[in-house]
C-alpha positions as CSV (number, residue, x, y, z in Angstrom):
1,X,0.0,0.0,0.0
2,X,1.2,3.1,-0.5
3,X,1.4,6.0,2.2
4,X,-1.5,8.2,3.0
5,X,-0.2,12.0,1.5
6,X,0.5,14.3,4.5
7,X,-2.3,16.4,4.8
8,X,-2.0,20.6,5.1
9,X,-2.9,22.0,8.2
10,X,-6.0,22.9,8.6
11,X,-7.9,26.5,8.9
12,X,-8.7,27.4,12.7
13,X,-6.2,24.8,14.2
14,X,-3.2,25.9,16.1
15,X,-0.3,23.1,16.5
16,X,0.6,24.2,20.3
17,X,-2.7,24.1,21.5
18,X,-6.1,21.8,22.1
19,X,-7.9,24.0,19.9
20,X,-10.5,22.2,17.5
21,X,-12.6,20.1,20.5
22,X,-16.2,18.6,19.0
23,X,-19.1,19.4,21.6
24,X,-20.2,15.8,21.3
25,X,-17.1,13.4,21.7
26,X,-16.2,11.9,24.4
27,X,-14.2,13.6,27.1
28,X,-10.5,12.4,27.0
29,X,-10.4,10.7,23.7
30,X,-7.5,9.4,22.5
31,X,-7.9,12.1,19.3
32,X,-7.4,14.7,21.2
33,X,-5.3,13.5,23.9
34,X,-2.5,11.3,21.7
35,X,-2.9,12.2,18.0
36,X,-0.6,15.1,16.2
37,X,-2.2,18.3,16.6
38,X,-2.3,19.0,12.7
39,X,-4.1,15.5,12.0
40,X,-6.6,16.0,14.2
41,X,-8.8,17.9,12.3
42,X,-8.9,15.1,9.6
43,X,-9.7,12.0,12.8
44,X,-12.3,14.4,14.3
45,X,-13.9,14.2,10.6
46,X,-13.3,10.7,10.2
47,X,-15.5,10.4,13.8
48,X,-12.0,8.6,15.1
49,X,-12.5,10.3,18.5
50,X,-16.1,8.2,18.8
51,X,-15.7,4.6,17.8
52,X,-19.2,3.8,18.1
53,X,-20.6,4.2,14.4
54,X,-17.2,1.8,13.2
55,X,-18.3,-0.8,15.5
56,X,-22.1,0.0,14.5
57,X,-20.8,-0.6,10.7
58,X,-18.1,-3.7,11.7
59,X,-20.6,-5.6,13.7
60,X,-22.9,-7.0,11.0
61,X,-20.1,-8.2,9.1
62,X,-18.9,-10.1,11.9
63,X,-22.8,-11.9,12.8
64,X,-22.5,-12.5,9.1
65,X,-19.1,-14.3,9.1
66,X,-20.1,-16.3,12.3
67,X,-23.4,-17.5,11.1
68,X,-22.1,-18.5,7.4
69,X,-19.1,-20.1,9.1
70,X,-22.4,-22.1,10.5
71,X,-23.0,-23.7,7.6
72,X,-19.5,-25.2,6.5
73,X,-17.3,-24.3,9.9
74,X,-14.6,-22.0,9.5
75,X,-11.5,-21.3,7.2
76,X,-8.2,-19.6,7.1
77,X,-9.2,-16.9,5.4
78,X,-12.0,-16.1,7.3
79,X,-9.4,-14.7,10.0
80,X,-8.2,-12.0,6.9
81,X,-11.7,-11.7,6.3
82,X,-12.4,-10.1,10.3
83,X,-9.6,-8.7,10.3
84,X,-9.8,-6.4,7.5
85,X,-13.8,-6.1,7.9
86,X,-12.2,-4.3,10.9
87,X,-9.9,-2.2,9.2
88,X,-12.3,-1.6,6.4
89,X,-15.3,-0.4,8.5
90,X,-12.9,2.0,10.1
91,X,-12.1,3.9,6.8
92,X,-15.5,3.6,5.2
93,X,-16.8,4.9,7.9
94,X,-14.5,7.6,8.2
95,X,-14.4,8.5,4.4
96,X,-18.7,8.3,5.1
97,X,-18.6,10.7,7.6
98,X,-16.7,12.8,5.7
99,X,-18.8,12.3,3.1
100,X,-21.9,13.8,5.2
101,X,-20.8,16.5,6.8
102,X,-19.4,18.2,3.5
103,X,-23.3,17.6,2.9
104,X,-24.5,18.7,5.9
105,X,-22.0,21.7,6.6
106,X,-24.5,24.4,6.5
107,X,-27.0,22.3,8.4
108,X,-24.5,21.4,11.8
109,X,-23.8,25.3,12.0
110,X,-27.3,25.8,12.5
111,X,-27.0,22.6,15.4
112,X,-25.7,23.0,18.9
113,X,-24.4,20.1,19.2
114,X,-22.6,19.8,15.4
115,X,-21.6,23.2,15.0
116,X,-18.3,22.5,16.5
117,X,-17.4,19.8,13.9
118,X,-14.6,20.6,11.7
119,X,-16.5,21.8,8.9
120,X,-18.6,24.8,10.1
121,X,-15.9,25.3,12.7
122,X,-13.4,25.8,9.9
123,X,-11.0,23.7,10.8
124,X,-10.9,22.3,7.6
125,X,-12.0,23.2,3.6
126,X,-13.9,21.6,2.0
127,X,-11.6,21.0,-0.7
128,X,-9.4,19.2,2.3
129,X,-12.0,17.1,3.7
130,X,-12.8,16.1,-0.3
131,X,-8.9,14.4,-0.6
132,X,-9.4,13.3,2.8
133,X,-12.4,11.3,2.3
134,X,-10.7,10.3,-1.2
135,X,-8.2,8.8,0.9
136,X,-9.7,6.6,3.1
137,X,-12.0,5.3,0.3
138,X,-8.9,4.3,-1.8
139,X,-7.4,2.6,0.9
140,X,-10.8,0.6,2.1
141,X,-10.7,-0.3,-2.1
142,X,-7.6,-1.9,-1.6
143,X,-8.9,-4.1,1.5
144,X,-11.9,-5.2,-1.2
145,X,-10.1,-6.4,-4.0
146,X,-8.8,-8.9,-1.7
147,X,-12.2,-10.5,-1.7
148,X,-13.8,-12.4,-4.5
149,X,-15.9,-11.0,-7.4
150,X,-19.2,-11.1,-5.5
151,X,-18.1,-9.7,-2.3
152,X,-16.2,-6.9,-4.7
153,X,-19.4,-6.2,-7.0
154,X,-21.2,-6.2,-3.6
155,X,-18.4,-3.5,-2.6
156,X,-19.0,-1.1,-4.9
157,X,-22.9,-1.3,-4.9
158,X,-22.8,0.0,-1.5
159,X,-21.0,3.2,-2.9
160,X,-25.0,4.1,-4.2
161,X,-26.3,3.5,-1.1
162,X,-23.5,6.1,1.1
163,X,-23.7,8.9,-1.2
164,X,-27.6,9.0,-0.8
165,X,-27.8,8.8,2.7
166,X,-26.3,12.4,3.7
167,X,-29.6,14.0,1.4
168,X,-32.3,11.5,2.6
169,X,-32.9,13.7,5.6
170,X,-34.3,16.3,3.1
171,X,-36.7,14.3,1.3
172,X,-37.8,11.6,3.9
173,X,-38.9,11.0,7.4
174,X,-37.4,7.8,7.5
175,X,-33.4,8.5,6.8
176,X,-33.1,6.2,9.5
177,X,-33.6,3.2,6.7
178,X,-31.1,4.8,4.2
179,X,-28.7,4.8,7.4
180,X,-29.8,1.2,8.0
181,X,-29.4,0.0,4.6
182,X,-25.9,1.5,4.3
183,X,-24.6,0.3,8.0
184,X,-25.8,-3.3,7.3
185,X,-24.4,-3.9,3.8
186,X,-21.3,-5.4,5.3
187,X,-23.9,-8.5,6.6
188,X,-24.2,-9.2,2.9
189,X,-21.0,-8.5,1.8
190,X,-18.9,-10.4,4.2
191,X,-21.6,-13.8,4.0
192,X,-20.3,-13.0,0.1
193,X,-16.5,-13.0,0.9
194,X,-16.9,-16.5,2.7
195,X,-19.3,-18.7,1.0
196,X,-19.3,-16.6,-2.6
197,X,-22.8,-16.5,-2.0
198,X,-26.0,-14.7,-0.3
199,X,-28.3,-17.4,0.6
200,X,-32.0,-16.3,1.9
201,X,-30.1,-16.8,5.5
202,X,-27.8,-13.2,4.8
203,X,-30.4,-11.3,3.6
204,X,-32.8,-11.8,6.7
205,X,-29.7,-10.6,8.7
206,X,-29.1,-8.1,7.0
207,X,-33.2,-7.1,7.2
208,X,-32.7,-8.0,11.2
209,X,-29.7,-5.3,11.1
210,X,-31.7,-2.5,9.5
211,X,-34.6,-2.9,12.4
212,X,-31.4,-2.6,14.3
213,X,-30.5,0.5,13.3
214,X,-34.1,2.0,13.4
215,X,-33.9,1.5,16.9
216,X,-30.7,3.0,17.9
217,X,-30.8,5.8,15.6
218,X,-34.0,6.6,16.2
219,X,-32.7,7.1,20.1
220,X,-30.1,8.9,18.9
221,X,-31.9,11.0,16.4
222,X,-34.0,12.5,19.7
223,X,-30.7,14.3,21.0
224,X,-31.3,16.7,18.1
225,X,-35.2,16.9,16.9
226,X,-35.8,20.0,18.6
227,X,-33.1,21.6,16.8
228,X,-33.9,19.4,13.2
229,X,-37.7,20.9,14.1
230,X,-36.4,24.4,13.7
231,X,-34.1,23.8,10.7
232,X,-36.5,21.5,8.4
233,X,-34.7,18.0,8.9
234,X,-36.9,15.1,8.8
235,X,-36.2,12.2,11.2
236,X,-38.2,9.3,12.6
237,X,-37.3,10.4,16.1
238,X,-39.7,13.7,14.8
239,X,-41.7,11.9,12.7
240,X,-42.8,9.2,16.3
241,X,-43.0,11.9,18.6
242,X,-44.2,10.7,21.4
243,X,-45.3,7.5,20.1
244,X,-41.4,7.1,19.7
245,X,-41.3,4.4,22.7
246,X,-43.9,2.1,20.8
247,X,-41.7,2.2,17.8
248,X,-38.7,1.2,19.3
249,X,-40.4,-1.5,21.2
250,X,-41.4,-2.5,17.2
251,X,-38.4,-2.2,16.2
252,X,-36.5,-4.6,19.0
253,X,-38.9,-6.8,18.1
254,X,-38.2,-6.8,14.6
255,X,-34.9,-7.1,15.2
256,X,-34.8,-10.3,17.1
257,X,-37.5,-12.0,15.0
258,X,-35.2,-11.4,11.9
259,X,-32.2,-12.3,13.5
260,X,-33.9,-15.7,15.3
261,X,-35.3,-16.2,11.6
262,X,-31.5,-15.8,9.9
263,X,-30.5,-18.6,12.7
264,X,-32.6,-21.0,11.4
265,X,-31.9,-20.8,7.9
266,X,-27.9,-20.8,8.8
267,X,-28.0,-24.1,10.5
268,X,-30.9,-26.1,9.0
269,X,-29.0,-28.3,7.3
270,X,-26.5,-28.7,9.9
271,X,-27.8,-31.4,11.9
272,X,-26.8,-30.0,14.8
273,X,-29.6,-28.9,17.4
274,X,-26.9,-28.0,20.1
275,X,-25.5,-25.5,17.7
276,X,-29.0,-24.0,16.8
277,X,-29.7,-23.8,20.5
278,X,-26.5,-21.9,21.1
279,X,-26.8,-19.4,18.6
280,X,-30.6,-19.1,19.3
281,X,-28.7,-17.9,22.8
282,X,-27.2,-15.2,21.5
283,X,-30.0,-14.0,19.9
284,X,-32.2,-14.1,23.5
285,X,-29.1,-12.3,25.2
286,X,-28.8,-9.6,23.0
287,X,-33.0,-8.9,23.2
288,X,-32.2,-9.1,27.3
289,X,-29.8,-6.3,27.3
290,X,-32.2,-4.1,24.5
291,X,-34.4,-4.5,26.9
292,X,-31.9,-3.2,29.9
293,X,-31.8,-0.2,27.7
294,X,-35.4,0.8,27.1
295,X,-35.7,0.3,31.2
296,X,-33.0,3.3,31.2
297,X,-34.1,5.1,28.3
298,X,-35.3,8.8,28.6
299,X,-35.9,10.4,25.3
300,X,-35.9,13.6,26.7
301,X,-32.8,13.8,28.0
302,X,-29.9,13.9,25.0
303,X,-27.7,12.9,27.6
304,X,-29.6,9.6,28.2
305,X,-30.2,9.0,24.5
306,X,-26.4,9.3,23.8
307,X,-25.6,6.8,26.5
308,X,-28.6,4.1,25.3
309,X,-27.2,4.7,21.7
310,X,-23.6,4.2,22.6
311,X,-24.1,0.7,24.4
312,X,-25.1,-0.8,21.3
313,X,-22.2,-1.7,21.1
314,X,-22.8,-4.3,24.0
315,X,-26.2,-5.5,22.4
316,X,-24.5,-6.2,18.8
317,X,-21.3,-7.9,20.4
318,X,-23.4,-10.2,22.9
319,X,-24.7,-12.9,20.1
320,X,-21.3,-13.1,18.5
321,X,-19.6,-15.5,21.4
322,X,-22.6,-17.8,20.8
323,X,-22.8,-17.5,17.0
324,X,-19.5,-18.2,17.1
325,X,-19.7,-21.3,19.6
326,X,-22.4,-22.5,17.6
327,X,-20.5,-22.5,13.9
328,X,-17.9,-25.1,15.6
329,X,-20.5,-27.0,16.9
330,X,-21.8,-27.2,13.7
């Protein structure tokens, strides 16, 4: 691979001090404690100083590896195949985010809690976050070319879906699903980069993921609606209102009826009912701590919503010990 090109400094920043901070990251993070002062601009665009939305995007790609590993067991390759699903949901989502807020620049100035972001703050062009995002995409391509014609086709298909999500805010109450369809994608592609294939069992994961992200980013969605109200952006967290909780109860329910349904299909021919057990397992303990969270949920306080939206991180990891288990079993 060749080396990323060293990117100018940007607007606004000032190498000797901690000038640049985003309203909405977490306190501490490693961006703005550890990284070079001039590259900061460029992580804090990338969403580097909040993991979350990579491990949102990584995730699905991982159920999908552990429940097509189901079917067959394991391989080799399937370790580059995590690996690098890992590596490459960390760039697309970076060069994604990018991607959205050169879109949304004139909307986050108008947002309390985006305005700080490195484009309306101006600590960055847009003509610098353009190469930036250019960047990351060219080195995510080289990570899929690895993979085999479907999984690449696959690949590049998803392009569609990212470059329409930033606008679907403006023409749709539901962006949530473009957001869904585009943070799921991985479920089919990485099914496609181990079996060359996406049986019926990969596509009602990858339905079970965009229920997923209904739910979280509709929580997340009510940090900002009185703000989106007073600007014109749609969003189902608007859209609910106060019938919000009912939806997200939907939603869970969705999810885990999807998921339970992708089980099946993964190990029906397997022969194994200690494996289908197992992975059903997973699917239970993940719907055990969704429900922890709408116990703690209060959607109207941002502060709460933030918090329920950043421990889906702990809901989407909890099935993959059991799907996991469950493939060797199989």
């Amino acid at each position: 691979m060749s080396q990323a090109p060293q990117m100018p400094e940007a607007p606004g920043t000032d190498s000797g001090t901690e000038s640049g901070w985003v309203a909405d990251a977490p306190k501490a993070n490693w961006v703005d404690r550890y990284a070079p002062v001039p590259t900061r601009p460029y992580l804090r665009l990338s969403r580097a100083d909040r993991p979350i939305g990579t491990w949102l995007l990584l995730i699905p790609c991982l159920w999908a590896l552990a429940l097509a590993g189901g079917g067959g067991g394991f391989k080799t390759w399937d370790l580059w195949l995590a690996l690098s699903c890992g590596v490459g949901a960390f760039l697309m989502r970076g060069a994604g985010c990018t991607w959205n807020d050169i879109t949304d620049r004139d909307f986050d100035a108008q947002v309390t809690r985006t305005r700080s972001r490195p484009l309306p703050s101006g600590q960055v062009t847009v003509q610098q976050a353009l190469v930036w995002m250019a960047v990351q995409a060219g080195f995510a391509a080289v990570i899929l070319f690895s993979y085999n014609r479907l999984a690449i086709l696959l690949g590049i298909a998803s392009l569609a879906l990212v470059a329409i999500y930033p606008f679907a805010k403006r023409f749709t109450w539901w962006p949530q699903v473009f957001l869904g369809l585009a943070f799921n994608w991985g479920a089919l592609l990485a099914w496609a980069a181990h079996a060359g294939e996406v049986p019926p069992a990969a596509i009602l994961l990858y339905l079970a993921g965009i229920a997923w992200t209904l739910y979280y980013d509709t929580i997340y969605a009510h940090q900002d609606r009185e703000d989106d109200a007073l600007i014109g952006v749609k969003s189902t967290a608007r859209l609910f209102g106060t019938q919000s909780r009912a939806w997200l109860w939907g939603f869970f329910t969705l999810t885990l009826i999807l998921f339970a349904a992708a089980v099946v299909l993964a190990h029906a021919d397997a022969g194994r009912p200690l494996a289908f057990v197992v992975a059903l397992g997973g699917v239970w303990a993940m719907g055990w701590h969704l429900g922890w969270q709408m116990a703690r949920l209060d959607l109207d306080d941002p502060a709460s919503c933030l918090a329920i939206f950043r421990s889906n991180r702990d809901a989407g990891l909890i099935p993959l010990p059991f799907l996991a288990v469950a493939a060797w079993l199989g």
